[in-house]
SELO-758917 format. One record per atom (N, C-alpha, C, O, CB): residue in one letter; x, y, z. Coordinates in steps of 0.2 Angstrom, whole numbers, plus 2048, in hexadecimal, padded with zeros to 3 digits. Glycine has a CB too. Layout:
N
AXYZ/...
***
This chain:
224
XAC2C9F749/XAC1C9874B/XABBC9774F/XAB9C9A754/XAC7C9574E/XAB8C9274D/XAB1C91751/XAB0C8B755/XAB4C87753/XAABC9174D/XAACC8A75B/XAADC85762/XAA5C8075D/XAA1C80759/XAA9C8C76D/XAA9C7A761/XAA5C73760/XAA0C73767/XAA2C7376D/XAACC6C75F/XA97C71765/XA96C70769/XA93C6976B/XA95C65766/XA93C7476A/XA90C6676F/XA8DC6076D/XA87C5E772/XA88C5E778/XA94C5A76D/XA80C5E770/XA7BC5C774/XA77C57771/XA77C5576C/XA77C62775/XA73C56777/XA71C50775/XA6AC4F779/XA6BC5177E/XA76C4A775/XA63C4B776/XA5CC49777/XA59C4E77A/XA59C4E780/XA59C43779/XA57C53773/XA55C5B774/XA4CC58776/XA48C5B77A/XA56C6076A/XA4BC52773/XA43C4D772/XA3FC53773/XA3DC56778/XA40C4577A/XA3FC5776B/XA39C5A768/XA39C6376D/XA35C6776B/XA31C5476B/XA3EC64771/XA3DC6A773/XA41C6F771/XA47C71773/XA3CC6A779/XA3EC7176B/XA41C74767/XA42C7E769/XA46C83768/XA3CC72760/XA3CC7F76E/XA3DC86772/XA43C85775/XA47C8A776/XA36C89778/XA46C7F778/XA4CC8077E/XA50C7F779/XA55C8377A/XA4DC7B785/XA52C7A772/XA57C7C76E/XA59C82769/XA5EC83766/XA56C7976B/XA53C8676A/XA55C8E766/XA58C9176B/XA5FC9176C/XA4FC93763/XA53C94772/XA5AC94778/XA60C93778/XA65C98778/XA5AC8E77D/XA60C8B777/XA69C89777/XA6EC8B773/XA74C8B775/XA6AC84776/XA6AC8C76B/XA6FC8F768/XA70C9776A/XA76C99769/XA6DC8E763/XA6BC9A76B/XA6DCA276C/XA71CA2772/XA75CA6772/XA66CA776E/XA6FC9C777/XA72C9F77E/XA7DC9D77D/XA81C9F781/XA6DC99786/XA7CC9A777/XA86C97775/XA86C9A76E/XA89C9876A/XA87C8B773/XA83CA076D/XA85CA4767/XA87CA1762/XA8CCA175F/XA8ACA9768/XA82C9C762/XA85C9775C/XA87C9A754/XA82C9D751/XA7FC9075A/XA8BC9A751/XA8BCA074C/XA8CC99745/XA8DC93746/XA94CA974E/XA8DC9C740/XA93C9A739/XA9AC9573B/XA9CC8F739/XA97CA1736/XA9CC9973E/XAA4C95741/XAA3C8F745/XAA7C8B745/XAAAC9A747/XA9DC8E747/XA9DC8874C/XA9BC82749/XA9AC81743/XA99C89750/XA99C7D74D/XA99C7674C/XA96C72752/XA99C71757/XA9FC7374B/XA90C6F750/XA8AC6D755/XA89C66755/XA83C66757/XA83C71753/XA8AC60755/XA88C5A757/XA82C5775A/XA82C56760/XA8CC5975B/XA7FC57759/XA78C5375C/XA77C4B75E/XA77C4675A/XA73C53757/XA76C4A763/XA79C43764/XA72C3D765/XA71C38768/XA7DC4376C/XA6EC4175E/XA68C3E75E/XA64C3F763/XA66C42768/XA69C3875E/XA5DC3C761/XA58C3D767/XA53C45766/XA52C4976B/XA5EC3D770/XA4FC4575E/XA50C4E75F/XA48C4C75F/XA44C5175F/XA55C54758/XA45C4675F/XA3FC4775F/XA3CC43764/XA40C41769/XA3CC45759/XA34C43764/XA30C40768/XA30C44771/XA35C46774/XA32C38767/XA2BC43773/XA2AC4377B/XA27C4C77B/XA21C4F77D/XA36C41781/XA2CC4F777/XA2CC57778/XA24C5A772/XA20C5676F/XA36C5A773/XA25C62774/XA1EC63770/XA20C63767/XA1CC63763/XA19C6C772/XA27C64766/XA28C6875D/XA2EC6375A/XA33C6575A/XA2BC7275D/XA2DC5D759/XA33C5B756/XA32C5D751/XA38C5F74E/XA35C53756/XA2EC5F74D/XA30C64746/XA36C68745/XA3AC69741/XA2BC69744/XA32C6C74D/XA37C7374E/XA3FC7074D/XA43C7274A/XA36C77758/XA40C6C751/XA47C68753/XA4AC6774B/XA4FC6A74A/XA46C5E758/XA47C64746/XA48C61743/XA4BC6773E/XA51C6773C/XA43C5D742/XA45C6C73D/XA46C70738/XA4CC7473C/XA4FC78738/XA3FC74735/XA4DC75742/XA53C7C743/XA59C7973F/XA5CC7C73A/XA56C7E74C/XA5AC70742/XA61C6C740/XA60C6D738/XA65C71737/XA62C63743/XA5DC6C732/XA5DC6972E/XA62C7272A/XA66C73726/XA55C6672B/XA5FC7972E/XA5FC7F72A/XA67C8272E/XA69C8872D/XA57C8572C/XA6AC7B731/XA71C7D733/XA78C7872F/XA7AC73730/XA72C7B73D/XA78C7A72C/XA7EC7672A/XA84C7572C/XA89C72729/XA80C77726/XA83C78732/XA89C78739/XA86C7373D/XA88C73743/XA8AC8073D/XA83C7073C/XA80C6C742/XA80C6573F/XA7EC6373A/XA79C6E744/XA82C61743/XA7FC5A740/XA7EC55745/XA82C53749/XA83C5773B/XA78C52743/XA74C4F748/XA77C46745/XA78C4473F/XA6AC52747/XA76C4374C/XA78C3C74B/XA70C3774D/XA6BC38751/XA7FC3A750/XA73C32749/XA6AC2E74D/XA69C2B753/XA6DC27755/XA68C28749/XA64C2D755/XA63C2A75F/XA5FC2475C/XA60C21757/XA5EC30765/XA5AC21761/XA56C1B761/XA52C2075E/XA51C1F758/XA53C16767/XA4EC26760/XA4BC2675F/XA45C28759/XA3FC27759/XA4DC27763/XA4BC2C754/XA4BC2E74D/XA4AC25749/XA45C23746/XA54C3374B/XA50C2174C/XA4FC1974A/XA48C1874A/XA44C18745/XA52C14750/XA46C17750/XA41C14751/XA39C1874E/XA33C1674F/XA42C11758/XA3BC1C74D/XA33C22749/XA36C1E73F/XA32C1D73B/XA36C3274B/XA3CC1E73E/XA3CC1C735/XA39C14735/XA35C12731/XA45C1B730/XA3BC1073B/XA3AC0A73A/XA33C0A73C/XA32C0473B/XA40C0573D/XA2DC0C73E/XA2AC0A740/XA24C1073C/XA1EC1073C/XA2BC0A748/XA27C15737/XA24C18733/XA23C1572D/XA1EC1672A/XA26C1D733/XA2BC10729/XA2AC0D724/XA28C06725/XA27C03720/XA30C0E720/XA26C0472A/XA23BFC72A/XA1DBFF72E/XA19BF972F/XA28BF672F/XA1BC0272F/XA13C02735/XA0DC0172C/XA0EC06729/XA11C0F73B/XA09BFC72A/XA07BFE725/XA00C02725/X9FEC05720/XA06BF8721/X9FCC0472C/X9F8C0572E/X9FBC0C733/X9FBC0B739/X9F4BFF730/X9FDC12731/X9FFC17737/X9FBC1B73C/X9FCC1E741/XA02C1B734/X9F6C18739/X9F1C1C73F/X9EEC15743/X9EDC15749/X9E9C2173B/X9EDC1073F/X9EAC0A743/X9F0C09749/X9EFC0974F/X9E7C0173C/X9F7C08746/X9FCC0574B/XA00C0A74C/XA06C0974B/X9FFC0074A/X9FDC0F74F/XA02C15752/XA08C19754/XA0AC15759/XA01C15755/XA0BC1C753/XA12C1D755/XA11C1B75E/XA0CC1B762/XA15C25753/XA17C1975E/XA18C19768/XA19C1F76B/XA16C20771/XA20C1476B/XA1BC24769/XA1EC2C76B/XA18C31765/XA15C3075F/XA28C2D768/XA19C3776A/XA14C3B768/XA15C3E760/XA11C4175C/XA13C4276D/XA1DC3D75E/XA1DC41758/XA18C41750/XA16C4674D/XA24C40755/XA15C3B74F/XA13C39749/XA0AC3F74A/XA07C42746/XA13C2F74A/XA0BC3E752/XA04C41750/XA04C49753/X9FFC4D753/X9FEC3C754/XA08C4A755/XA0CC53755/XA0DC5474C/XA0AC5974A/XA18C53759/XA0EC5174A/XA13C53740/XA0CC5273D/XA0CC54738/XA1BC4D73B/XA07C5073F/XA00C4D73C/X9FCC5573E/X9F6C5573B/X9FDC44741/X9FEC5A742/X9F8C5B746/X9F8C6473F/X9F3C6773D/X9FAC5C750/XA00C6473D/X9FEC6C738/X9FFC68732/XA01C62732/XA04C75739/X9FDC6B72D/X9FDC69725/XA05C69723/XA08C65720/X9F7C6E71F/XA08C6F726/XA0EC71722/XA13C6B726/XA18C6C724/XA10C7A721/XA12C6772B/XA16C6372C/XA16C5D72B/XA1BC5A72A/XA17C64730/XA0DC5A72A/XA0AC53727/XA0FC53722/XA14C4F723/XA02C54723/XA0EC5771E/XA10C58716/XA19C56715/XA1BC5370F/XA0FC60714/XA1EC5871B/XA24C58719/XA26C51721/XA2BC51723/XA29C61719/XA21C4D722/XA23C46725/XA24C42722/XA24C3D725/XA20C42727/XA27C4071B/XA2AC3D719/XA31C3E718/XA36C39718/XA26C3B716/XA32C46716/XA3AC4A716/XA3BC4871D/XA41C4571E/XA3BC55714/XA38C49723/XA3BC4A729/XA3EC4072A/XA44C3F72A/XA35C4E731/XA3AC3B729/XA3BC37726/XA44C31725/XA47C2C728/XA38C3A721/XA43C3771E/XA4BC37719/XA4FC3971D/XA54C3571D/XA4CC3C714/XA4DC3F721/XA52C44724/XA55C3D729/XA5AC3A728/XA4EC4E728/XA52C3D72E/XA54C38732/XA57C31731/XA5BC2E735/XA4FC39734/XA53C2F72C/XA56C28728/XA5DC28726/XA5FC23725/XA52C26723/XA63C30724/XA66C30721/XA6BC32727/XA71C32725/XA64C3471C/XA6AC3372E/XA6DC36734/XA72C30735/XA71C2A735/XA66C3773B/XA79C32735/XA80C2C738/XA7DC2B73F/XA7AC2F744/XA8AC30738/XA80C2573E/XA82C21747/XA85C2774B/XA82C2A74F/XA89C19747/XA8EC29749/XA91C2B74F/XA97C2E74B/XA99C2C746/XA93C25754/XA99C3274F/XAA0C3874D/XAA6C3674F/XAA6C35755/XAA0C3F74F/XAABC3674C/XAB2C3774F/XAB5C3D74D/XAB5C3D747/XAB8C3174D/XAB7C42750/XABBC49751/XABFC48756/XABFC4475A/XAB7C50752/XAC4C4E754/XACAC4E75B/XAC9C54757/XAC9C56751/XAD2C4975D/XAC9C5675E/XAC9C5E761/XACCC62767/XAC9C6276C/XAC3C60761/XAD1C65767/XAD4C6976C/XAD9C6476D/XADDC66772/XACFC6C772/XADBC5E76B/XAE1C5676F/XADFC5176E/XAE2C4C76D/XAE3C54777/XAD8C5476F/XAD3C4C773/XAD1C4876E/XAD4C4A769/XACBC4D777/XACFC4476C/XACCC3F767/XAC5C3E76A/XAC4C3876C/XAD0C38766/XAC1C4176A/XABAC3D768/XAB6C39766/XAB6C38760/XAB8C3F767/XAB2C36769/XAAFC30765/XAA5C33768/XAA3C3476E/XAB3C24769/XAA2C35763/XA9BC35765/XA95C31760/XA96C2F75A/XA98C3E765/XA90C2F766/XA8AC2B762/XA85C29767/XA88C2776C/XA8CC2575C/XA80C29766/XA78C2A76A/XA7CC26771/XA7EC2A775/XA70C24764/XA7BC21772/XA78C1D778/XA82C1B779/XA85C1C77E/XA71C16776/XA83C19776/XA8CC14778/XA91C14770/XA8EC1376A/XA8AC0877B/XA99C16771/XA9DC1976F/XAA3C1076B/XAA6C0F767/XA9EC1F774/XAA0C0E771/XAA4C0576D/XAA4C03768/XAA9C01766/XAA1BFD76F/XA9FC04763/XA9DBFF75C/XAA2C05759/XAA6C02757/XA94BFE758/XAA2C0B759/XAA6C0E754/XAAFC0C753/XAB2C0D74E/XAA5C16756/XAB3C09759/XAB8C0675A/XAB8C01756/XABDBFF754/XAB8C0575F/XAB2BFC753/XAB2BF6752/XAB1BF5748/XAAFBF9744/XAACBF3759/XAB3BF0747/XAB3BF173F/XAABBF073B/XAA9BF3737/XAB8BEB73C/XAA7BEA73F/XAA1BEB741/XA9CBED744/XA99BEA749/XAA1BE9740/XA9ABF3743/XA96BF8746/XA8FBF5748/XA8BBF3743/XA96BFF742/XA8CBF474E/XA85BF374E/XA82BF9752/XA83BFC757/XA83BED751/XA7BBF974B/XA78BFE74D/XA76C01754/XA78C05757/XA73BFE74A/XA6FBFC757/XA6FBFA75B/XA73BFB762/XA70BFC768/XA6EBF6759/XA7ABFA761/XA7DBFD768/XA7EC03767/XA7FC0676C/XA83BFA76B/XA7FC05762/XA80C0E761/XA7BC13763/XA7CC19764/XA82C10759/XA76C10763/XA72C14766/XA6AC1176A/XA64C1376A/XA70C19760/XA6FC0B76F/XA68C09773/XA6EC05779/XA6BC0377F/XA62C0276F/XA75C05777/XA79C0177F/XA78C05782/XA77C0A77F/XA7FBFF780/XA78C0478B/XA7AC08790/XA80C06794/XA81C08799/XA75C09794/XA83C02790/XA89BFF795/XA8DC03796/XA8FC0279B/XA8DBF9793/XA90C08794/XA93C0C795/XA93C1079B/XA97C1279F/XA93C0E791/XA8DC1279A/XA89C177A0/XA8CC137A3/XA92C147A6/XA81C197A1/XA89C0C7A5/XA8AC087AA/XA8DC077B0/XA8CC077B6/XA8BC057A9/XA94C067A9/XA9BC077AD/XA9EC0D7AD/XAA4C0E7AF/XAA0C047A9/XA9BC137AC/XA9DC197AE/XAA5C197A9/XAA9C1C7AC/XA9CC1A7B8/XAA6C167A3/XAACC177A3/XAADC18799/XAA8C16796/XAAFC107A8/XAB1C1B795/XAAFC1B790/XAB7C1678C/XABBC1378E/XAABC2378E/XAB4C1A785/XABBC13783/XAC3C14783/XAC3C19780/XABCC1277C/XAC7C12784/XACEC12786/XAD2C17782/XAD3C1477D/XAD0C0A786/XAD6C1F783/XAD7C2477F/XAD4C2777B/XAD6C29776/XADAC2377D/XACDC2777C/XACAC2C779/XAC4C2E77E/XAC4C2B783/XAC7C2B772/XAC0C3577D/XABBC36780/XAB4C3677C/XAB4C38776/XABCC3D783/XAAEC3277F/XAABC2D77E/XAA4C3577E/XAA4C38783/XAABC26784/XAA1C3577B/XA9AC3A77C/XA93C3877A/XA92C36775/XA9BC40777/XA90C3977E/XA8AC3277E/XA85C3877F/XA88C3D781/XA8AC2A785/XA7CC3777F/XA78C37781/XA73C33783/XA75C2E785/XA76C3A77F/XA6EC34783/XA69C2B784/XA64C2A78B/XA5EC2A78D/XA6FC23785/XA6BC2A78F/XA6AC2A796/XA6AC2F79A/XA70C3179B/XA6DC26799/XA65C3379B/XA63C3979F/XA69C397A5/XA69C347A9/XA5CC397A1/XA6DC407A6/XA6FC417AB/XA6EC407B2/XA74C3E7B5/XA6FC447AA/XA6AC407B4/XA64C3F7B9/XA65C387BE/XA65C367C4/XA5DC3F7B4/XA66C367B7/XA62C2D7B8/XA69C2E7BB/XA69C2F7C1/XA60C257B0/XA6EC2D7B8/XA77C2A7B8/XA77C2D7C2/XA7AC2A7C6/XA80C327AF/XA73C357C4/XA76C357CA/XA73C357CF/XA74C387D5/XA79C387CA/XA6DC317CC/XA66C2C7D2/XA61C347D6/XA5FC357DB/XA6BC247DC/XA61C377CF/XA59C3A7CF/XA59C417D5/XA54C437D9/XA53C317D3/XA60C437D3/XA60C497DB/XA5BC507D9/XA5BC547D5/XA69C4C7DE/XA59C4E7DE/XA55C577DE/XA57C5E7DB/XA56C637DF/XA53C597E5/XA5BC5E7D4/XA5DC657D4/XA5FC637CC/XA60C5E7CB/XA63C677DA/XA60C687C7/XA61C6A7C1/XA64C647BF/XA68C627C3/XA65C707C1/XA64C607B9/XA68C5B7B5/XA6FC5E7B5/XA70C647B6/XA64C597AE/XA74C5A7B4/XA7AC5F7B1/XA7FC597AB/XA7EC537AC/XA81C637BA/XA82C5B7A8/XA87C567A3/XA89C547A7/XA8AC587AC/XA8CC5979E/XA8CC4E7A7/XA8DC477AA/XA95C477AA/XA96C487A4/XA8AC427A7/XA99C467AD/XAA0C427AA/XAA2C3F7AF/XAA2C417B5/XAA6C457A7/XAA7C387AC/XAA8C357AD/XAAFC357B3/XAB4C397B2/XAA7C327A8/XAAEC317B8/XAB6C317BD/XABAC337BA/XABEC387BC/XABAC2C7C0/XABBC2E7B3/XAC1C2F7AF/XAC4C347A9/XAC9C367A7/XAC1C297AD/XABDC357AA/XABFC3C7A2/XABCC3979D/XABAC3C798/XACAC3C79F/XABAC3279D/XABDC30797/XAB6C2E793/XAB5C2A78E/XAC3C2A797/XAB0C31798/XAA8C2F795/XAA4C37797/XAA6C3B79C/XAA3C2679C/XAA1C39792/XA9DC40795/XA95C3D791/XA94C3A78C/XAA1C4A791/XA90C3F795/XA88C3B795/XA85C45794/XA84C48799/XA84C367A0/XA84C4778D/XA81C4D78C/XA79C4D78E/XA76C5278D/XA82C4E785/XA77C48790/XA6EC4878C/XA6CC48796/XA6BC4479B/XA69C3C785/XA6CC51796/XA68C5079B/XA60C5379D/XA5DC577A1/XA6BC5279F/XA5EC4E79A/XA58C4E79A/XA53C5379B/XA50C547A0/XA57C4979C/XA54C55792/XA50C5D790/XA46C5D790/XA41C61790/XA53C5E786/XA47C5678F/XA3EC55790/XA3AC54797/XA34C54798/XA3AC4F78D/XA3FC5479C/XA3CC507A3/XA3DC577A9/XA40C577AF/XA42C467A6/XA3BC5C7A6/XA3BC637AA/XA3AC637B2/XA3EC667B6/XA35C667A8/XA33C5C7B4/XA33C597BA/XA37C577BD/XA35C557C3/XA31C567BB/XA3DC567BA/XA42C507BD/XA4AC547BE/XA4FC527BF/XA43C487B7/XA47C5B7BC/XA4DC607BC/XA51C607B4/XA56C637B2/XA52C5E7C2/XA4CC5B7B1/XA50C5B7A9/XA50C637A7/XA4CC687A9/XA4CC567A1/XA56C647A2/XA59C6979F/XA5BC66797/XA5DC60796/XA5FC6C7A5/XA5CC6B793/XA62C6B78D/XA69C6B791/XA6AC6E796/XA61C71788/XA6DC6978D/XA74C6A790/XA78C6978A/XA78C64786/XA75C64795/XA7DC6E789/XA82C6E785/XA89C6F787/XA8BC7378B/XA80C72780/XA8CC6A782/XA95C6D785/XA99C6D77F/XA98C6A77A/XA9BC6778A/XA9DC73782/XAA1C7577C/XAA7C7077C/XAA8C6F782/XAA4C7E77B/XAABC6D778/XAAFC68777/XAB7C6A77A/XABBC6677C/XAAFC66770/XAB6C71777/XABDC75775/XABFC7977B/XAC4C7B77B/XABEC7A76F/XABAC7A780/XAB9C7C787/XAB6C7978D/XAB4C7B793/XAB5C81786/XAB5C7378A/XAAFC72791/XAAAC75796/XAA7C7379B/XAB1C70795/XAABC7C791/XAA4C7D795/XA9CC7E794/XA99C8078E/XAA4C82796/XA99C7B799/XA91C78798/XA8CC7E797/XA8DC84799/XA8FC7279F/XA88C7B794/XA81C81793/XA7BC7D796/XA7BC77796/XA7FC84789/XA76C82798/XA70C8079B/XA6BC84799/XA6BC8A79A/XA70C7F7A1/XA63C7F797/XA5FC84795/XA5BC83798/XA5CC7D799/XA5EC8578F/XA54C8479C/XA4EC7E79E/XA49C7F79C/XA48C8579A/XA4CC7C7A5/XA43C7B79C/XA3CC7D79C/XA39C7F7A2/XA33C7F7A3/XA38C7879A/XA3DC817A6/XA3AC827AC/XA3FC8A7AD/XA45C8A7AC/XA3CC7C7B2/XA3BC8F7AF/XA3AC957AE/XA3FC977B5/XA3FC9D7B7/XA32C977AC/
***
C-alpha cells in the first residue's frame, strides 16, 4: 500500500521537484496531488510540466496560474506584441523542442480539474488551488477555487472535513519571520496551507510536501 502526498506552487522549479520526489521515495504505489501553480516565476515550467505528465500517479489541479497562461494564450491575438505577464511563454519560446509542444502544454493544462475529494486514513478531504467552499456547493465557481483567500483569512476550513489549499505562501499567513517557510495548519485541524513558497528562496521559501496518511512534512530548498 502506498502513502498520498500533496504539494502545491512548485512555479517552474522543477530541480526542487525532482528533489522532492527522490527525497519521499515516491515509487508506483503512491499518489501525488498538485495543488496547482506549477508554472511561471521559476526557471523550467517545461521541466514541471513534463515530470507530472510522465507520472500517472500524480495529478495536478488547476491554480490561477496555468488559468490564466490558457486564457491569455488562446485570446492574446498578437503573442509577442501583448506579452505574457509571467516569464513562462518566453522560457518555452527560448529551445525549439519546447516552442514546438506549447500548445500540448496548453491542452495539458486546459484539461487540469478545479479540486479533489478523497478520504483517507478517517478523514475526508476536500483540496483545490486557492479555497475549498465551491466544492461543497452545487454551483461551483471557478474563480473562487482558485483565486479566494477567505479562508486563509479566517484561518479556518469547512465544517468536518480537512480543507488543503495552496496560493498563499506560508510565510505571508505567519508575517514574514526570518526562518525556513513550513506547512501551515490551522488552530482547528480543519485548514492546512501547502504552498510554501518554493520560488521566493529570499523569503525563506521552500517546497513543501505532506503525506496525508502520516502527516509528515518534506522540505527541499533552493538554498543550499
Amino acid at each position: 500500500m502506498g502513502y498520498t502526498y500533496v504539494m502545491s506552487d512548485i512555479h517552474g522549479m522543477a530541480e526542487l521537484f525532482e528533489r522532492m520526489l527522490e527525497k519521499i521515495g515516491f515509487c508506483g504505489e503512491d499518489t501525488l496531488y498538485i495543488l496547482g501553480d506549477m508554472i511561471d516565476r521559476g526557471p523550467d515550467p517545461a521541466g514541471v510540466l513534463d515530470l507530472v505528465r510522465q507520472h500517472p500517479n500524480i495529478t495536478a489541479l488547476r491554480g490561477n496560474h496555468e488559468d490564466g497562461f490558457v486564457e491569455w494564450y488562446e485570446n492574446a491575438a498578437d503573442k509577442y506584441q501583448y506579452g505574457y505577464y509571467y516569464n513562462t511563454f518566453d522560457v518555452l519560446n527560448e529551445a525549439e523542442k519546447t516552442r514546438r509542444r506549447i500548445p500540448e502544454y496548453v491542452q495539458f493544462m486546459k484539461s487540469l480539474p478545479l479540486y479533489r475529494k478523497e478520504k483517507i486514513a478517517g478523514d475526508c478531504y476536500l483540496m483545490a488551488h486557492a479555497s475549498t467552499e465551491e466544492i461543497l456547493r452545487i454551483w461551483k465557481r471557478k474563480e473562487r477555487l482558485i483565486w479566494d483567500t477567505s479562508m486563509i483569512d479566517r484561518k479556518k476550513g469547512n465544517p468536518g472535513y480537512v480543507s488543503v489549499v495552496g496560493h498563499v505562501p506560508t510565510f505571508i499567513i505567519r508575517g514574514y519571520p526570518v526562518k525556513p517557510a513550513e506547512i501551515w495548519h490551522s488552530p482547528d485541524g480543519s485548514l492546512i496551507d501547502v504552498d510554501c513558497g518554493a520560488a521566493f528562496p529570499e523569503r525563506g521559501g521552500r517546497l513543501g510536501c505532506l503525506c496525508l496518511e502520516t502527516r509528515a512534512e518534506y522540505y527541499v530548498s533552493a538554498k543550499k
